[in-house]
C-alpha angles and dihedrals in degrees: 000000000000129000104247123216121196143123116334125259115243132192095273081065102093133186123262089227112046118358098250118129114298117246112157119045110208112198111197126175088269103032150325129264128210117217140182117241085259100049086038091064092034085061105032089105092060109040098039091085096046106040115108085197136356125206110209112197097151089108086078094068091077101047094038098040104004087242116149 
C-alpha cells in the first residue's frame, strides 16, 4: 500500500459511514472509499491488505477543530 497524494479533500468530501467530513481516501482495485477520522481508525484493519493507496488528512483535525 502507497501513500497517496492528490487533491485535497474539502468539506464537500463525506464519509461512506456515516456522512460526517471526509478525512482519509482510501483507493482499492475497484474504487476508492471516503471516511471520517473515526471510521478510518474502526476499518483500518480491513482495508489495509486490499488498498492500492491510502490518503491520510486526519492530521488536519487537530489544526482545523483541536480534536485528537
Amino acid at each position: 500500500m502507497t501513500t497517496l497524494t492528490t487533491e485535497p479533500l474539502t468539506a464537500a468530501d463525506r464519509c461512506d459511514r456515516c456522512g460526517a467530513q471526509a478525512y482519509v481516501r482510501v483507493v482499492l482495485p475497484v474504487g476508492e472509499l471516503l471516511f471520517c477520522g473515526h471510521h478510518s481508525r474502526e476499518h483500518a484493519p480491513a482495508y489495509a491488505d486490499i488498498a492500492t493507496a491510502v490518503q491520510d488528512e486526519t492530521d488536519r483535525l487537530l489544526a482545523e477543530h483541536g480534536a485528537r
